[in-house]
NUROTOR-526316 format. One record per atom (N, C-alpha, C): residue in one letter; atom name; x, y, z. Coordinates in steps of 0.001 Angstrom, whole numbers. Layout:
<rs>
res  atom  c1  c2  c3
A  CA  X  Y  Z
...
</rs>
This chain:
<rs>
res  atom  c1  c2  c3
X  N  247542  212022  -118648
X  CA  247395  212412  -117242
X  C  248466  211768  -116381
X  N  248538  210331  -116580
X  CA  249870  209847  -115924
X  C  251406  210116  -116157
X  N  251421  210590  -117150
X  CA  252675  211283  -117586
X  C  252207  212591  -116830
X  N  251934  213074  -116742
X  CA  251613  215014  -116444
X  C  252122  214742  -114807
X  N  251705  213684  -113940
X  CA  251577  213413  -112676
X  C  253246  212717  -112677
X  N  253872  211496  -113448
X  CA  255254  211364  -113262
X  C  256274  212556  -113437
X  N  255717  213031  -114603
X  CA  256302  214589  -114701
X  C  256550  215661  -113750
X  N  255236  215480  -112655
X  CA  255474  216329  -111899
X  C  255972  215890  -110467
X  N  256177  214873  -109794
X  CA  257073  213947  -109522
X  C  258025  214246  -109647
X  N  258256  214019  -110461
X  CA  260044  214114  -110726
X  C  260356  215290  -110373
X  N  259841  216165  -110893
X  CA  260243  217564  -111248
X  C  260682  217900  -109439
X  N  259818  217456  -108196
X  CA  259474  217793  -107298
X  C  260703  217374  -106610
X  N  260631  215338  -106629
X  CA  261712  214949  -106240
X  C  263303  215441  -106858
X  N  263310  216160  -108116
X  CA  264538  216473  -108493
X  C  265007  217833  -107893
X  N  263987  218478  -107269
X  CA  264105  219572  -106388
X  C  264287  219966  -105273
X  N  263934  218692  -104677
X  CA  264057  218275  -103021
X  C  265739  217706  -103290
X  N  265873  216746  -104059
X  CA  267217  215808  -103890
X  C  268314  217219  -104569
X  N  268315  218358  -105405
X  CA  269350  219307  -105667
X  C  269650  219862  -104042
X  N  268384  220589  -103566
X  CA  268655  221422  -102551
X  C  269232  220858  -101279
X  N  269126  219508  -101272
X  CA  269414  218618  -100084
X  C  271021  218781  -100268
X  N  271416  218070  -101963
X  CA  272630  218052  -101944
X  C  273514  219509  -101764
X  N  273002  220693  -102114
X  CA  273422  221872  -102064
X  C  273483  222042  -100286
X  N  272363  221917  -99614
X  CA  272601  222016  -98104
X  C  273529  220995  -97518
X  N  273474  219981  -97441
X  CA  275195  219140  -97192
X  C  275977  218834  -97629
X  N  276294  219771  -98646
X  CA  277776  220037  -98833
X  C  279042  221019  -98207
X  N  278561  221439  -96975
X  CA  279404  222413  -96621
X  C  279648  221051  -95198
X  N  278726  220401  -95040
X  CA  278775  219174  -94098
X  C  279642  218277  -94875
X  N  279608  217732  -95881
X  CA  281099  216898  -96545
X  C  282041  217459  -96832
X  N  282117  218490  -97385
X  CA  283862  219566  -97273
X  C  284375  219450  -95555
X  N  283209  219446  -95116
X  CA  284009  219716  -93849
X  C  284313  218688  -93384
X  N  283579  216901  -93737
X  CA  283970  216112  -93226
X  C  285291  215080  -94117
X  N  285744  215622  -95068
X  CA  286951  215342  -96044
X  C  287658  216041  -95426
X  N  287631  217149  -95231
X  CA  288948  217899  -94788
X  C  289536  217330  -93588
X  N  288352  217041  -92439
X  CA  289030  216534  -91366
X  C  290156  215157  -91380
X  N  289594  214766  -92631
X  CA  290566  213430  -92664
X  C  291505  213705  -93258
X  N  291887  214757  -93890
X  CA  293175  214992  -94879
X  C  294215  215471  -93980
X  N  295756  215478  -94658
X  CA  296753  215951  -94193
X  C  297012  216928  -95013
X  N  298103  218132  -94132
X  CA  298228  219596  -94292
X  C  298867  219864  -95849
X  N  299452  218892  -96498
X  CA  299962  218663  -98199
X  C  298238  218329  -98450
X  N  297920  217433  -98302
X  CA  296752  217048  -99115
X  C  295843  217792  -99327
X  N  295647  218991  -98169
X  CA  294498  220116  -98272
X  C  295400  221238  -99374
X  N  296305  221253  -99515
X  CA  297310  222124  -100127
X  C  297164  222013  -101451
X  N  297777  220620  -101758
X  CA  297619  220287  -103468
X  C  296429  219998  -103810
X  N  295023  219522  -103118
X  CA  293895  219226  -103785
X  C  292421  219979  -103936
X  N  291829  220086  -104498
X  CA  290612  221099  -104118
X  C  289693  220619  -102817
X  N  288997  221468  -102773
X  CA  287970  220779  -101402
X  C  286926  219531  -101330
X  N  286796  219691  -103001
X  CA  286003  218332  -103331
X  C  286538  217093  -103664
X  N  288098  217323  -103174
X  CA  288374  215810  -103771
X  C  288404  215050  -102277
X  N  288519  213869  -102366
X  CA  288801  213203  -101370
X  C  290419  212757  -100875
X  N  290663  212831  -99633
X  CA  291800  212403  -99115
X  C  292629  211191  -99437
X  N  294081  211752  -100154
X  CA  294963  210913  -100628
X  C  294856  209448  -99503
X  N  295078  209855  -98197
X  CA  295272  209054  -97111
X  C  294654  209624  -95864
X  N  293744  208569  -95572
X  CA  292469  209029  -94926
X  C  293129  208864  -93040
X  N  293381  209738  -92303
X  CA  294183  209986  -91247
X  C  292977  210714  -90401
X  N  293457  210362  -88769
X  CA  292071  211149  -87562
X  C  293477  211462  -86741
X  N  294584  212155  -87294
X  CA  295731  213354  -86748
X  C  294917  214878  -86143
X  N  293894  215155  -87117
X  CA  293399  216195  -86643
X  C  292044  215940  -86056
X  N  291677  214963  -85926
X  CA  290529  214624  -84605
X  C  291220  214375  -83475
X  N  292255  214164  -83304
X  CA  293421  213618  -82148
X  C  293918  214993  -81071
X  N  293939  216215  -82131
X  CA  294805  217440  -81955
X  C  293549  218385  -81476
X  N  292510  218136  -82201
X  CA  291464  219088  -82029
X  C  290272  218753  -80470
X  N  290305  217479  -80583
X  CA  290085  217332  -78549
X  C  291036  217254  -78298
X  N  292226  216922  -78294
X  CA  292949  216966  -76971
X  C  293984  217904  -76740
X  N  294937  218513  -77983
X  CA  295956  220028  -77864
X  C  295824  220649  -78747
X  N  294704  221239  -79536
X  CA  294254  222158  -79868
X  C  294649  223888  -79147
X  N  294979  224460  -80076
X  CA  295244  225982  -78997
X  C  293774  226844  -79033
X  N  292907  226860  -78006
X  CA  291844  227965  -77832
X  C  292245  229182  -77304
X  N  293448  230040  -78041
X  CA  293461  231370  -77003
X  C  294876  230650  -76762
X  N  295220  231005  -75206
X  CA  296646  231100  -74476
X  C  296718  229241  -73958
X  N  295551  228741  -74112
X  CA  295561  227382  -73531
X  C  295615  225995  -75299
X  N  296631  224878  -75111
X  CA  296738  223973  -76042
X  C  295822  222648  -75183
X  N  294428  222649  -74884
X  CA  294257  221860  -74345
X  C  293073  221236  -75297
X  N  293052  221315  -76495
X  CA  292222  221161  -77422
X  C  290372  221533  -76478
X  N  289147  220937  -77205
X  CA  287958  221306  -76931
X  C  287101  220442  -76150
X  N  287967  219454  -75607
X  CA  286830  218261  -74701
X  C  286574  219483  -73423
X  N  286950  219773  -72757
X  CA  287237  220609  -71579
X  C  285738  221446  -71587
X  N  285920  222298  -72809
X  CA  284547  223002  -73265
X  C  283150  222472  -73644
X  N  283712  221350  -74337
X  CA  282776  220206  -74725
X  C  281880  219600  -73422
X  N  282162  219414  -72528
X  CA  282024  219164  -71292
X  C  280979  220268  -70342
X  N  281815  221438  -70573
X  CA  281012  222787  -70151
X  C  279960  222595  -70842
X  N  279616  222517  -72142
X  CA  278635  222704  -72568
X  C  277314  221576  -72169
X  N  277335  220715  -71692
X  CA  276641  219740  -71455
X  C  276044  220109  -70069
X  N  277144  220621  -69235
X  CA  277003  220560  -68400
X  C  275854  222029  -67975
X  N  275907  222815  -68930
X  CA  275012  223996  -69131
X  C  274041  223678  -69577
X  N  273758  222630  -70721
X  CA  272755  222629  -71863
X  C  271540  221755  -70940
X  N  272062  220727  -70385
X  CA  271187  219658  -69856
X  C  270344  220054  -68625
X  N  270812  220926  -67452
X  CA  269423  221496  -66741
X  C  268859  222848  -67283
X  N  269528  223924  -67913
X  CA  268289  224507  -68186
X  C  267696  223978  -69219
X  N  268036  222974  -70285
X  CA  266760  222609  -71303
X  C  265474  222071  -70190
X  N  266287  220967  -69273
X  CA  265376  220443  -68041
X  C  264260  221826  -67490
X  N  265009  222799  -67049
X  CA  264036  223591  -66415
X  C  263131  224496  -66766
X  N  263866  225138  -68446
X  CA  262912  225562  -68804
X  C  261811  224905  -69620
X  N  261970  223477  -69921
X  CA  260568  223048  -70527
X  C  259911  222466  -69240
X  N  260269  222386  -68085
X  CA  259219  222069  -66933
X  C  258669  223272  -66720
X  N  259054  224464  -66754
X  CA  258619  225985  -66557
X  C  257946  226151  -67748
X  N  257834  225674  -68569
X  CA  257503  226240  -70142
X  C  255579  225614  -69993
X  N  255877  223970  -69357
X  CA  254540  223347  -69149
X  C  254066  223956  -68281
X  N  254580  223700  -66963
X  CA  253784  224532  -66190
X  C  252678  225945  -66185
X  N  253302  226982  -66582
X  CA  253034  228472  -67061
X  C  252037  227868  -68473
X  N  251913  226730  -69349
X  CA  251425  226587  -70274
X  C  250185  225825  -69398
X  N  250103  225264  -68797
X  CA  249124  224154  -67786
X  C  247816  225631  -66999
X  N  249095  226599  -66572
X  CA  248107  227401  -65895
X  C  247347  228462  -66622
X  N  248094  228750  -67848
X  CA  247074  230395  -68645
X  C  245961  229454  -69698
X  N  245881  227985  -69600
X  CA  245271  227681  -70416
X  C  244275  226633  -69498
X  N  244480  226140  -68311
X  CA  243341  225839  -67201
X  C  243328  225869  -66513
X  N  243881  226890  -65745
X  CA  243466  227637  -64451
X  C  243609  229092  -64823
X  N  242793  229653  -65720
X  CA  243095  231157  -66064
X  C  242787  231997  -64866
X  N  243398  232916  -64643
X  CA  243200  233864  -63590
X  C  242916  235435  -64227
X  N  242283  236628  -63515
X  CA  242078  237206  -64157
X  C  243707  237913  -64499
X  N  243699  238616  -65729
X  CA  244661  238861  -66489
X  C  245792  237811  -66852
X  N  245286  236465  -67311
X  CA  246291  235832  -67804
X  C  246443  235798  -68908
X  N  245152  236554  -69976
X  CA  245742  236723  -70957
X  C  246693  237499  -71440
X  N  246609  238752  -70372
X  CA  247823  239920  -70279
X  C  249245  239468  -69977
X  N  249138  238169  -68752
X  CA  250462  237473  -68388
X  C  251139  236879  -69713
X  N  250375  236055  -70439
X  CA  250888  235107  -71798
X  C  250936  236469  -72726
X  N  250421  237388  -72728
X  CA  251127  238156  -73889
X  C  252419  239262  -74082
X  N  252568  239364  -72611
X  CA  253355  240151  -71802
X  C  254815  239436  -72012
X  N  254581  237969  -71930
X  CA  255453  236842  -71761
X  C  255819  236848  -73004
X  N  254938  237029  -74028
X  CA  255603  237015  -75589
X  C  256410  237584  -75820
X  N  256541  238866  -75312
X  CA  257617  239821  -75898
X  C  258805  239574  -75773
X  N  259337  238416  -74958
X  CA  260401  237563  -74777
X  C  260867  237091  -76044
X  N  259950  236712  -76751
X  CA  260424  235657  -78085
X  C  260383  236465  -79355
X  N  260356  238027  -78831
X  CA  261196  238753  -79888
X  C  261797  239975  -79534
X  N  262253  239401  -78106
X  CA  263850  240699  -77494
X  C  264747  240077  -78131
X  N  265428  240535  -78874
X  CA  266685  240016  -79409
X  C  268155  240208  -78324
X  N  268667  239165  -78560
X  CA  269857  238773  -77230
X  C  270920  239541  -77264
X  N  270871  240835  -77984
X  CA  271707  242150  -77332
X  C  271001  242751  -76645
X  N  270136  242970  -76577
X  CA  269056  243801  -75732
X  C  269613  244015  -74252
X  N  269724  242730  -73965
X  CA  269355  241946  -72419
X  C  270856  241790  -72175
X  N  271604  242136  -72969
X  CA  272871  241726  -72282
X  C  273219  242877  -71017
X  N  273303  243756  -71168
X  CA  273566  244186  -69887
X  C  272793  244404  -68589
X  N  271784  244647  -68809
X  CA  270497  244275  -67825
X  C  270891  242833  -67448
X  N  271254  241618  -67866
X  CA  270975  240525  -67214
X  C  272701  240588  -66663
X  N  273771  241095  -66891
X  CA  275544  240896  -66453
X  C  274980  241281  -65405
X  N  274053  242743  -65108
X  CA  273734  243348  -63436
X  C  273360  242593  -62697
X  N  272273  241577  -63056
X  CA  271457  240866  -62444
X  C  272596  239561  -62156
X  N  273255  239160  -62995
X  CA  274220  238081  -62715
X  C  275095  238509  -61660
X  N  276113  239441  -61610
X  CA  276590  240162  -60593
X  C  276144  240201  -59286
X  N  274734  241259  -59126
X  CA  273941  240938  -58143
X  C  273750  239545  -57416
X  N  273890  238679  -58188
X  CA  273686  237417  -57587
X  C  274558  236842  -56995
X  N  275777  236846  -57784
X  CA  277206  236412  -57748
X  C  276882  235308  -58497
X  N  276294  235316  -59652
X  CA  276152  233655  -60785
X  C  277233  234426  -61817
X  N  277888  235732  -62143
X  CA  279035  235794  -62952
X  C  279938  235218  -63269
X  N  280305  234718  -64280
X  CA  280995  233728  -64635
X  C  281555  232346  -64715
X  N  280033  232145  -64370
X  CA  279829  230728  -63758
X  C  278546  230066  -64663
X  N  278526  228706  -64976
X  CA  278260  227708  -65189
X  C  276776  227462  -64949
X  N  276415  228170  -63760
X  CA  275174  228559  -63182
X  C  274094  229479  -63506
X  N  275167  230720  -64122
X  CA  274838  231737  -64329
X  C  274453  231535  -65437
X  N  274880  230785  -66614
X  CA  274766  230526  -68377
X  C  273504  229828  -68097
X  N  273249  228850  -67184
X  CA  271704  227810  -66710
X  C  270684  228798  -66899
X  N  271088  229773  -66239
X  CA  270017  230834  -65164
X  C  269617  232062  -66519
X  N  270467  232494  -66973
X  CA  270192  232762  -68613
X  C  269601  232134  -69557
X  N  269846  230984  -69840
X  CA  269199  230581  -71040
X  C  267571  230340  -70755
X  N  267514  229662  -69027
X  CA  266350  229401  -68777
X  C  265340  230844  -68784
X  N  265853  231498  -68781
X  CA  264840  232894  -68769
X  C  264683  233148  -70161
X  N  265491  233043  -71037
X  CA  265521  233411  -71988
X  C  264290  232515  -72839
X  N  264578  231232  -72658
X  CA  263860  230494  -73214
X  C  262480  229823  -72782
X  N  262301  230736  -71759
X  CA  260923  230598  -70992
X  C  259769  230548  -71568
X  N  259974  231877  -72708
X  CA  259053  232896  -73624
X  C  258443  231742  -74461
X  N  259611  230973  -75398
X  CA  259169  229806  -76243
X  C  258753  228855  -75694
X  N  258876  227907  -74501
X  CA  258434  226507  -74147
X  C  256892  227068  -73627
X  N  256572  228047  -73459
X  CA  255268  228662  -72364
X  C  254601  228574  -73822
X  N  254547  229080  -75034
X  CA  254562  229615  -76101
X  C  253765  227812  -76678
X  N  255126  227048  -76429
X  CA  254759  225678  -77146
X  C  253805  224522  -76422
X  N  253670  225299  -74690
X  CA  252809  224084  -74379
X  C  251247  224381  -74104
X  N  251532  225993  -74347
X  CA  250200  226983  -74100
X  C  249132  226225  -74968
X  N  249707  226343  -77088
X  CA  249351  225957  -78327
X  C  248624  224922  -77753
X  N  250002  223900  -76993
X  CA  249428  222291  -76907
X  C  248004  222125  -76222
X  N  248430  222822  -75133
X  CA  247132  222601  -73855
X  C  245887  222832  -74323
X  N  246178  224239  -75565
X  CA  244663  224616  -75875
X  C  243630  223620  -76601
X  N  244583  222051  -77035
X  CA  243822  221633  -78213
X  C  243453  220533  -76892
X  N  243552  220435  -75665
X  CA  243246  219430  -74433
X  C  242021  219780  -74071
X  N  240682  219094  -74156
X  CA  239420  219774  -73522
X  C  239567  219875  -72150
X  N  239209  220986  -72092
X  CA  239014  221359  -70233
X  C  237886  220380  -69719
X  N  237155  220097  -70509
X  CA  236146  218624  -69502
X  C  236859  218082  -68877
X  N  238482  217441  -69285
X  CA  239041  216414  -69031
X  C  239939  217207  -67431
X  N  239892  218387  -67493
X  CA  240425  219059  -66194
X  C  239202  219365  -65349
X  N  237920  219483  -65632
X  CA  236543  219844  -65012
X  C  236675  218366  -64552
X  N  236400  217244  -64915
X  CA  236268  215713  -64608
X  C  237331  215791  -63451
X  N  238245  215881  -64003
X  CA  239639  215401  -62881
X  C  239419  216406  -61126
X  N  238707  217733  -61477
X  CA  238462  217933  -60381
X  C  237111  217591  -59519
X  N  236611  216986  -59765
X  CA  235442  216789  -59489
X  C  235111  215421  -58644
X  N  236388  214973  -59230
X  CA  237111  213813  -58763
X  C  238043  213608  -57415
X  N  238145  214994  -57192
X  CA  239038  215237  -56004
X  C  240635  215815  -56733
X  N  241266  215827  -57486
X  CA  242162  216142  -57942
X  C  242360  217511  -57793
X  N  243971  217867  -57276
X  CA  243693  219294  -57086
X  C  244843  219765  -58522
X  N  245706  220825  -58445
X  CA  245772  221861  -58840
X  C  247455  220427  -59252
X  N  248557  220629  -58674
X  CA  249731  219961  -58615
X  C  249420  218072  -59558
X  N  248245  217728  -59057
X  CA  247862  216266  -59301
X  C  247370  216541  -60764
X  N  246252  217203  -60986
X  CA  246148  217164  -62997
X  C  247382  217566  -63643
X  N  248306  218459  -63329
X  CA  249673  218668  -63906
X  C  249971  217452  -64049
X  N  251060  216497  -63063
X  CA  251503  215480  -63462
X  C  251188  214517  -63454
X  N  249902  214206  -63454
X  CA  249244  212808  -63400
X  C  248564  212563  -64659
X  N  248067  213979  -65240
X  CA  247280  213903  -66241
X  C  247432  214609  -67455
X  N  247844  215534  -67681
X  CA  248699  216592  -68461
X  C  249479  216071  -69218
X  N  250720  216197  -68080
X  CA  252032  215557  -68099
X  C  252267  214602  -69232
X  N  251651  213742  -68908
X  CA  251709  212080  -69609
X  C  250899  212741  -70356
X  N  250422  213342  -71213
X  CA  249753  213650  -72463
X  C  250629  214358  -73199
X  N  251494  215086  -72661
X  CA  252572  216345  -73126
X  C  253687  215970  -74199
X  N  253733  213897  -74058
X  CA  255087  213965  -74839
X  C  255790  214292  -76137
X  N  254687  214524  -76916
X  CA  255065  214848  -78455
X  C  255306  216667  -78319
X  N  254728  217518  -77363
X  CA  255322  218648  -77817
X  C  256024  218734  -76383
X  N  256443  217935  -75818
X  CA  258654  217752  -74510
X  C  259258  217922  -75453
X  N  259350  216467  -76767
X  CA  260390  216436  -77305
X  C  260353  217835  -78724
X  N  259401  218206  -79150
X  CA  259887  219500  -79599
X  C  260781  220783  -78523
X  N  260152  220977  -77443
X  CA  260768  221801  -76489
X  C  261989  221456  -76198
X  N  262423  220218  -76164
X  CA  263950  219841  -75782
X  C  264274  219803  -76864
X  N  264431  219840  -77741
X  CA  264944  219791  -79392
X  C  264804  220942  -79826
X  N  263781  221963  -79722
X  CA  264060  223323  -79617
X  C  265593  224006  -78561
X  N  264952  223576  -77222
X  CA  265955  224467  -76400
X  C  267104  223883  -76775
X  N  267638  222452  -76800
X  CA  268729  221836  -76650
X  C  269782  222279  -77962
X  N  268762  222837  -79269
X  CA  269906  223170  -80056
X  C  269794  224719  -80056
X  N  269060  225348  -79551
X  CA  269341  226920  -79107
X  C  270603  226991  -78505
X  N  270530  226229  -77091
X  CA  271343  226537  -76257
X  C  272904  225828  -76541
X  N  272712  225357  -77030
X  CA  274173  224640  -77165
X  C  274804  225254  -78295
X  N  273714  225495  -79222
X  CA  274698  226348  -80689
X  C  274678  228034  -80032
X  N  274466  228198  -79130
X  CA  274389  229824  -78725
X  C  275790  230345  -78320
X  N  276158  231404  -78983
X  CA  277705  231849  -78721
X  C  278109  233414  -77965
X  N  276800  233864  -78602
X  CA  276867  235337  -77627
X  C  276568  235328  -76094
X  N  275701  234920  -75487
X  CA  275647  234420  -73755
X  C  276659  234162  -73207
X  N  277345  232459  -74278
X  CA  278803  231976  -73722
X  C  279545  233105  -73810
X  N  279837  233668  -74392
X  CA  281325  234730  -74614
X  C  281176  236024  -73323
X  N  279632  235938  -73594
X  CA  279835  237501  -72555
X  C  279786  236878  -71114
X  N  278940  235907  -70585
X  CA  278237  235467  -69647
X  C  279114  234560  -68653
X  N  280322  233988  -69898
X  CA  281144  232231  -69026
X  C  282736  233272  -68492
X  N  283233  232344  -67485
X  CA  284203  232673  -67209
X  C  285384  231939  -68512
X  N  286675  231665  -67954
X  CA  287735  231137  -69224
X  C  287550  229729  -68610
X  N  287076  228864  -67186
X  CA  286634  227475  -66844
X  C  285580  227549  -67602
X  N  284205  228073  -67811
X  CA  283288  227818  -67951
X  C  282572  228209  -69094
X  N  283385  228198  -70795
X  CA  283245  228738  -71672
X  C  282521  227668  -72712
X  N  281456  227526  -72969
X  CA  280914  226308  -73820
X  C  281673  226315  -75075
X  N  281443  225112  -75778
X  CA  282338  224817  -77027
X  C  282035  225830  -78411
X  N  281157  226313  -78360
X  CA  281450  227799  -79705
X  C  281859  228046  -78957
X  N  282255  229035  -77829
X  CA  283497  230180  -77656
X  C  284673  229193  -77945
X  N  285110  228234  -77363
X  CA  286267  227413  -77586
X  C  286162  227300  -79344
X  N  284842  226702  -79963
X  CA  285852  226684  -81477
X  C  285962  228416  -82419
X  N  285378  229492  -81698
X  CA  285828  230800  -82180
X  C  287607  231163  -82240
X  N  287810  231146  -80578
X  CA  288788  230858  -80331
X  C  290021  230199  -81291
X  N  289860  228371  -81341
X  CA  290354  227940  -81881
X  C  290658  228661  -83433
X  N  289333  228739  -84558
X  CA  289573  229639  -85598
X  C  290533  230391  -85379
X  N  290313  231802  -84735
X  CA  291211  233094  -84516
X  C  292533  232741  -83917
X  N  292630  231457  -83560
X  CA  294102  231491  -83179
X  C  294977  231080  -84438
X  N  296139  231714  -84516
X  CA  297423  231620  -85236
X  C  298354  231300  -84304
X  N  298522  230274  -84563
X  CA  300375  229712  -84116
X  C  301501  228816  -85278
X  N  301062  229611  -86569
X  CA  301979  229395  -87364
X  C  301102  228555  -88551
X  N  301474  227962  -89262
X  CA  300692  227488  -90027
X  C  299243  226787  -89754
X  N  298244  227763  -90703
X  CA  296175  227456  -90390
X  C  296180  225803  -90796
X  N  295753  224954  -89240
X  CA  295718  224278  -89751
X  C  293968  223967  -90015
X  N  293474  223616  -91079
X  CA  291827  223975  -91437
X  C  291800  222498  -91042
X  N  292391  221154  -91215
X  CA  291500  220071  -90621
X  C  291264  219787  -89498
X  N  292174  220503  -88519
X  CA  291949  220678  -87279
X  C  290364  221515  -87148
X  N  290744  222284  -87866
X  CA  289474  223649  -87484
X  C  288046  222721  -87508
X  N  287871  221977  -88945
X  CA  286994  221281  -89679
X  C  286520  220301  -88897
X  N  287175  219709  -88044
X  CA  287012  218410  -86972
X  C  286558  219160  -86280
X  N  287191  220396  -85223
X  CA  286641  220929  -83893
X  C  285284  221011  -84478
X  N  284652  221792  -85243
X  CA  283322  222159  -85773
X  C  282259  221137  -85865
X  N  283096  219819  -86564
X  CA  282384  218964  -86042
X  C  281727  218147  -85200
X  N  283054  217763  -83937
X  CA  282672  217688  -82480
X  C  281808  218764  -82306
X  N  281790  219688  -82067
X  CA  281176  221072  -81273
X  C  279231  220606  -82334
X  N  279345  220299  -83947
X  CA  278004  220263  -84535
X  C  277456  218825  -83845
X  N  278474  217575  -83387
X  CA  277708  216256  -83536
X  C  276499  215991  -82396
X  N  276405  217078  -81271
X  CA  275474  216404  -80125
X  C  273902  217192  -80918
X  N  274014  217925  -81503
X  CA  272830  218308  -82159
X  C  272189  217743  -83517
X  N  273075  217267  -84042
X  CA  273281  216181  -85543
X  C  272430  215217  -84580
X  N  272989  214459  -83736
X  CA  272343  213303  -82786
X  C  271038  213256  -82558
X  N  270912  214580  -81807
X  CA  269320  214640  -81242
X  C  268623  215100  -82309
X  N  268346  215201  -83018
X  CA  267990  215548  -84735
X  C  267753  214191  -85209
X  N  268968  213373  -85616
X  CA  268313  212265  -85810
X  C  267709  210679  -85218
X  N  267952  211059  -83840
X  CA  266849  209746  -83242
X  C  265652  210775  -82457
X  N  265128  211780  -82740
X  CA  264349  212612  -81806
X  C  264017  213193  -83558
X  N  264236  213063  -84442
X  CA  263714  214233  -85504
X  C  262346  213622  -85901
X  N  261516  212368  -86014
X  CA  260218  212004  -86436
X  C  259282  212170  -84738
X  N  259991  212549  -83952
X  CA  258927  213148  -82965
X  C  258916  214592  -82618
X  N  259662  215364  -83206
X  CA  259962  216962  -83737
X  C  258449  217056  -84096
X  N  258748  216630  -85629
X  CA  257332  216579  -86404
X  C  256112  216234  -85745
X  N  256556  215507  -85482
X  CA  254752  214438  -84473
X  C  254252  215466  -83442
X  N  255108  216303  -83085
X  CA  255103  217468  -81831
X  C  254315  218768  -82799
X  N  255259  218986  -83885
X  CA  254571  219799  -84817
X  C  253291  220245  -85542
X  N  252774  218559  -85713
X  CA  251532  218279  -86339
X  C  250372  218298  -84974
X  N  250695  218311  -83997
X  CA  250335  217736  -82858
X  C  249788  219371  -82553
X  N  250109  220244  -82906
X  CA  249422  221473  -82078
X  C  250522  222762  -81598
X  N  251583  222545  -81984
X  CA  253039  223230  -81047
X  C  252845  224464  -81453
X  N  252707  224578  -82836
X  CA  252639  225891  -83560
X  C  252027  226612  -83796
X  N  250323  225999  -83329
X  CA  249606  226865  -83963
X  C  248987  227633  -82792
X  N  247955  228818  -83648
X  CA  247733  229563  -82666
X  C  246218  229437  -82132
</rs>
């Protein structure tokens, strides 16, 4: 029996540790290459390691990199993107609680029609909406602006945070909102006094959701940003498709990496409260 049980052990852990190594390996090719020089990627395969380990193409790839008609490498974009990613993740998981606070204790009549109505959001697929929302951007004058990419994603991603705090709220006994009013507490005061501060294990799924939606999202940026206000996938597309004479791939391999590391980050000091958010109620129905 104890053999049957190490046996199967192994078998398990030798299955977890293949597929792991099979999934980051396109993450170490890419992080060898960045250190190699343009002979060394030439004469060696992708799995070997760099004759002479050089950051020439981390140097070139933020700072004169060619994206298109401009050599100003990807900080510029890098920048845009932060500067997009950080209030609408902000607004739509305060919109996501909220709308989740009210169809689940303060129901009104037809809110179950509102929350299901609201679903159909989280499976319009993001060609759909592209031209319906350029009108609406236009209309506004948020076209090609910085504002306008905010004002997008937050709609977009409304559907899911409403979705994740709805799950949450439902597993919260309403005694504890019957008590609080009874108490004098109105409508604004159980939100953030009492809710709120209960909410944190499924925030940090919602910001760890939106934050790597929105930042790895490339179709919005391309159609939505002006050439100031283009987040870093359009800049490393760009970069790829440009030719100015010899491909240089460790350049390419670095940009990809800058552009992957702010989501690598929040992944791993935010990834054991992902889960805790997970187990916690986020998902289910």
């Amino acid at each position: 029996m104890s053999n049957n049980i190490n046996f199967g052990r192994l078998f398990i852990y030798s299955t977890l540790i293949f597929f792991c190594l099979v999934y980051l390996m396109p993450l170490f090719v890419m992080a060898i290459t960045s250190f190699k020089t343009l002979p060394d990627i030439k004469a060696g395969n992708l799995m070997s390691l760099p004759k002479e380990w050089v950051f020439d193409a981390w140097y070139k790839a933020w700072d004169s990199a060619c994206t298109g008609v401009k050599c100003e490498g990807v900080k510029g974009y890098f920048w845009n993107s932060f500067q997009m990613v950080i209030p609408a993740v902000a607004i739509s998981t305060l919109l996501g609680a909220f709308n989740g606070y009210v169809v689940t204790k303060w129901q009104f009549r037809g809110s179950n029609l509102f929350f299901s109505l609201l679903l159909f959001g989280c499976f319009i697929p993001f060609q759909v909406v592209l031209l319906p929302m350029a009108a609406v951007l236009g209309k506004l004058g948020l076209a090609n602006t910085t504002t306008g990419l905010v004002f997008v994603h937050v709609v977009y991603g409304m559907a899911f945070t409403t979705l994740f705090f709805r799950n949450f709220y439902m597993g919260i006994p309403d005694e504890l909102v019957k008590a609080a009013k009874l108490d004098g507490a109105g409508f604004f005061t159980i939100f953030f006094k009492i809710l709120l501060p209960l909410s944190t294990p499924i925030i940090m799924v919602t910001v760890i959701w939106q934050f790597t939606a929105i930042w790895n999202d490339f179709l919005f940026g391309v159609v939505y940003s002006g050439s100031e206000t283009q987040p870093i996938t359009v800049a490393l597309n760009n970069l790829v498709n440009t030719s100015t004479g010899v491909k240089e791939y460790n350049v390419d391999m670095a940009a990809a990496i800058i552009a992957a590391l702010p989501t690598l980050v929040v992944y791993v000091l935010a990834g054991k409260y992902f889960v805790r958010g997970l187990t916690a109620g986020s998902v289910k129905g």
